[in-house]
C-alpha positions in Angstrom: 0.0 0.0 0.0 1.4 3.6 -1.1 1.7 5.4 1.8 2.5 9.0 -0.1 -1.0 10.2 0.4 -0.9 9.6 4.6 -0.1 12.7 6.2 0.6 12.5 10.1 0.2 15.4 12.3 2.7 17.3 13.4 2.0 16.9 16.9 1.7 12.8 16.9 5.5 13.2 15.0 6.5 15.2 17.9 4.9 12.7 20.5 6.2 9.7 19.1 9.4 11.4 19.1 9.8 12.0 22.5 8.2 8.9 23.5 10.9 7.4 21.7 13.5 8.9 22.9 12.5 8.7 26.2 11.1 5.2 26.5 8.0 5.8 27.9 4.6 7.6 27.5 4.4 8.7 30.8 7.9 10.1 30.4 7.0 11.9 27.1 4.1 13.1 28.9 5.8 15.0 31.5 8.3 16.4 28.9 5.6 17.4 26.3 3.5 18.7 29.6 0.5 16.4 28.6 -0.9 13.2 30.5 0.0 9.6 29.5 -3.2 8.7 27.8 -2.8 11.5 25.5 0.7 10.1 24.7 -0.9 6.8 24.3 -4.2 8.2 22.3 -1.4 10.0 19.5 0.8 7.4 19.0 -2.1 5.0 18.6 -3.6 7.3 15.9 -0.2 7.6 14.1 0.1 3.4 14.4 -3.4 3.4 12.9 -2.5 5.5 10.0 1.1 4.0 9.2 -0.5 0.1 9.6 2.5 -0.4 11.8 3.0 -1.4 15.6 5.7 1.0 16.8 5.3 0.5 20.7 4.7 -2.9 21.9 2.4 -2.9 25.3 2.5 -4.6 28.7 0.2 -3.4 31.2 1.3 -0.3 32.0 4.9 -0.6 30.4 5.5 0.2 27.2 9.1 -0.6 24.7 9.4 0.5 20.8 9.3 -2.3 18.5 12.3 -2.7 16.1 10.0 -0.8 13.1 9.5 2.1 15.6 13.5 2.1 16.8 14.1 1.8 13.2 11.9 4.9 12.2 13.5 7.1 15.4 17.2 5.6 14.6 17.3 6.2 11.2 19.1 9.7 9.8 15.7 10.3 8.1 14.1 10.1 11.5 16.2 12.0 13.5 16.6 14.8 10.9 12.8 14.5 10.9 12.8 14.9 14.7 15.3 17.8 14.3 13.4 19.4 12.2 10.1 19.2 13.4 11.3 20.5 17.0 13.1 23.8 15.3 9.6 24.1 13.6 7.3 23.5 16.6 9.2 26.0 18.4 9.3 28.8 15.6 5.5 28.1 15.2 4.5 28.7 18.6 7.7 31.5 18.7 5.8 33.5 16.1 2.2 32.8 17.5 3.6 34.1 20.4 4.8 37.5 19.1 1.6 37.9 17.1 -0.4 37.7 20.1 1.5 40.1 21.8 1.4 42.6 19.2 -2.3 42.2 19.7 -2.5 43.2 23.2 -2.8 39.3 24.2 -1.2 38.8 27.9 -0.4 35.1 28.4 -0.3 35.0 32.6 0.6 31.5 34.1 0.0 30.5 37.7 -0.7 28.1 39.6 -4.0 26.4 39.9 -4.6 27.1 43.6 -4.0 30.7 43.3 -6.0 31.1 40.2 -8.8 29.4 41.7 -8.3 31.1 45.4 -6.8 34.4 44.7 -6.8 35.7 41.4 -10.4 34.6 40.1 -12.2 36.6 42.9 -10.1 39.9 41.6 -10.8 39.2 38.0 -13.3 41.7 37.6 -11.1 44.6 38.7 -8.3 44.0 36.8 -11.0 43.6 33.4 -11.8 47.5 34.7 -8.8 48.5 35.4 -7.2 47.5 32.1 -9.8 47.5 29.4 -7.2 47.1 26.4 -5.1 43.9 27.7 -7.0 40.6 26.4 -5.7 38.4 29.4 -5.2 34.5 28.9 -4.6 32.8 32.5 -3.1 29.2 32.2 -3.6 27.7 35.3 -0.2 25.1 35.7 2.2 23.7 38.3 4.9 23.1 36.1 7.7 25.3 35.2 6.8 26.6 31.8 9.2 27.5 28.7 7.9 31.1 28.6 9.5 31.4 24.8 7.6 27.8 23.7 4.5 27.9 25.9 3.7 31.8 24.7 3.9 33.0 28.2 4.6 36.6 29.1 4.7 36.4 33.3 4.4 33.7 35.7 3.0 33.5 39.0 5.0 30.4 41.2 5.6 29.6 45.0 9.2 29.0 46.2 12.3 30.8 47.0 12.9 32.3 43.5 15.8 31.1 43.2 14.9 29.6 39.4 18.1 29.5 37.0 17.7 31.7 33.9 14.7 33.6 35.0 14.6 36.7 36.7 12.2 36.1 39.5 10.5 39.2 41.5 9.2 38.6 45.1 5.5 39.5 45.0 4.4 38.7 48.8 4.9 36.4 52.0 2.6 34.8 53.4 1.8 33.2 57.1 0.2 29.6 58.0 -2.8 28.8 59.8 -5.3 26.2 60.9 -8.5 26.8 59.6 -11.9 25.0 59.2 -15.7 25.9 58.8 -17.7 27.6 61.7 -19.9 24.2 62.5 -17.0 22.4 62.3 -15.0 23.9 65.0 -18.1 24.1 67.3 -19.2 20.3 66.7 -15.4 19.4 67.8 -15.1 22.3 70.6 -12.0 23.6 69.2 -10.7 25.8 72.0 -7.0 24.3 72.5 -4.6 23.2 70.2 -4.5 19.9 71.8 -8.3 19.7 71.1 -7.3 19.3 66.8 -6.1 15.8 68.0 -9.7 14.2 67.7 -9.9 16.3 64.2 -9.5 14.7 60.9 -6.2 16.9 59.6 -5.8 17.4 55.9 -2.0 17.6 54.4 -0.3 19.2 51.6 2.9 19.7 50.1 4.5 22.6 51.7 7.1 22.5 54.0 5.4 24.0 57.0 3.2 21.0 57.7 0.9 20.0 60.8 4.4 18.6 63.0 5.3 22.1 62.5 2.3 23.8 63.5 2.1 21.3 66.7 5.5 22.5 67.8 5.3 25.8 67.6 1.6 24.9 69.4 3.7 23.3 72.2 2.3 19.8 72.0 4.0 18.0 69.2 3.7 14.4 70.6 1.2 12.2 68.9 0.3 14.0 65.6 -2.3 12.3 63.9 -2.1 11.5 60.4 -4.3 12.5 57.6 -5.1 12.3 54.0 -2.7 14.2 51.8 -4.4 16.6 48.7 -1.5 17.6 46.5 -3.1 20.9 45.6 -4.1 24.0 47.9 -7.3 24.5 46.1 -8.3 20.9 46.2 -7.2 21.1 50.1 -9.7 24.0 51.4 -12.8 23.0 49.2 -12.5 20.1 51.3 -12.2 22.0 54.2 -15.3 24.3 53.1 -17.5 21.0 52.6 -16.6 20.0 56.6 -14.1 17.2 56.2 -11.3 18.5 58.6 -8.8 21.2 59.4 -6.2 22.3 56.9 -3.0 24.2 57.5 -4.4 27.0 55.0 -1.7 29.7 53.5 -2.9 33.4 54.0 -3.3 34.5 50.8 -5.3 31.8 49.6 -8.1 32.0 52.7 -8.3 35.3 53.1 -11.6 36.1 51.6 -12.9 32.7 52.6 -12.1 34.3 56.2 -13.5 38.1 55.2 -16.6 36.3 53.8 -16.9 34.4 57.2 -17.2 30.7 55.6 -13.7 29.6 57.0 -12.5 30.7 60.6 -9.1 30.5 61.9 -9.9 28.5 65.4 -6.0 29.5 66.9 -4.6 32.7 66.8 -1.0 31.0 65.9 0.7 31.2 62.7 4.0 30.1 60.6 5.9 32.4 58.9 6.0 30.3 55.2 9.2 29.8 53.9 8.3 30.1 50.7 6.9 32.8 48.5 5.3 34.7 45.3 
């Protein structure tokens, strides 16, 4: 069968390149910043439209079969790979300038402080500055601002990121907090009253042991489930399913609006910041 009129994507070439080159989906996925089934979904659609097998399957582990290490090996391949990541990034380059030429502002940050912080202020910065057309992409990772079309990112740590030049924004403070009925139904009036309390973890370094020691009673801290993001972390808490260690500038208008109260008047300094 002629396979002259079959005309891949560009992005399934660039996945099955990197997927590839880096022997997995899931690795490809992290590099390419998409999840493993998409990985999986484009190289299955390029398979499908070559008649070939170029990733043989096992559970969850994947390996390229000799016609897909042929087709990455070969000099045709790897100029192809070359070539198509010189144009993928000149593409996105130039869509990039174009939408700033158009008064487009790309603005990534986190999905916590999207959700928690900067979605509630939305309207006043549409007021404020009528002629910016703002695009918000809500990410964890660090992103390739030349690449990914961004202009300014929003990220939490020390700022100590090489090859960017990194502006402290604001420091924050750490607090226990929880819903009204929630701290009446436990009778949260000491610290060592949060014991009998279902405690909700994150990922930043001033965690509940933390908290308990600076509380004075550090012995016996229960464990709890552990929610990888902030935002994820205080909807739970607003739907009555424990305490959380919330970070200031994340709770504050859940605290103004009176939905979330802070049942001990002691904080952590974060170590991290904006």
């Amino acid at each position: 069968m002629s396979l002259n009129h079959l005309k891949p994507s560009l992005r399934a070439l660039e996945v099955f390149e990197s997927a590839a080159r880096m022997g997995g989906f899931t690795s490809a996925g992290n590099e390419l910043g998409i999840t493993q089934s998409a990985v999986s979904r484009q190289v299955g659609d390029l398979e499908a439209m070559l008649d070939v097998t170029l990733f043989q399957r096992r559970g969850a582990h994947v390996t390229v079969t000799p016609t897909g290490k042929r087709l990455a090996d070969t000099p045709t391949g790897k100029r192809l790979a070359e070539r198509l990541a010189v144009a993928l990034k000149d593409m996105r380059a130039a869509v990039s300038e174009a939408a700033r030429s158009d008064g487009m502002v790309t603005l990534s940050m986190l999905p916590s402080v999207a959700a928690k912080w900067f979605a509630p202020r939305l309207g006043r910065f549409v007021t404020a500055h009528p002629q910016i057309d703002l695009r918000v992409s809500a990410s964890r990772h660090l992103v390739d601002f030349e690449v990914e079309g961004v202009d300014a990112a929003i990220r939490y740590g020390r700022g100590s990121w090489p090859g960017l030049a990194a502006q402290k924004l604001a420091s924050e403070t750490v607090s226990p907090v929880c819903t009204p009925s929630y701290a009446e139904r436990l009778g949260l009036s000491e610290p060592e009253d949060l014991i009998q309390a279902t405690l909700l973890y994150g990922d930043i370094p001033e965690d509940w042991e933390a908290w308990f020691a600076v509380a004075g009673c550090a012995e016996n801290v229960p464990p709890g489930p552990r929610l990888g993001d902030d935002a994820a972390i205080l909807q739970a808490v607003l739907d009555h399913q424990g305490v959380a260690l919330g970070r200031s500038r994340l709770i504050e208008d859940d605290l103004e609006s009176g939905k979330l109260v802070t049942p001990f008047d002691i904080r952590l300094s974060a170590s991290h910041a904006y």
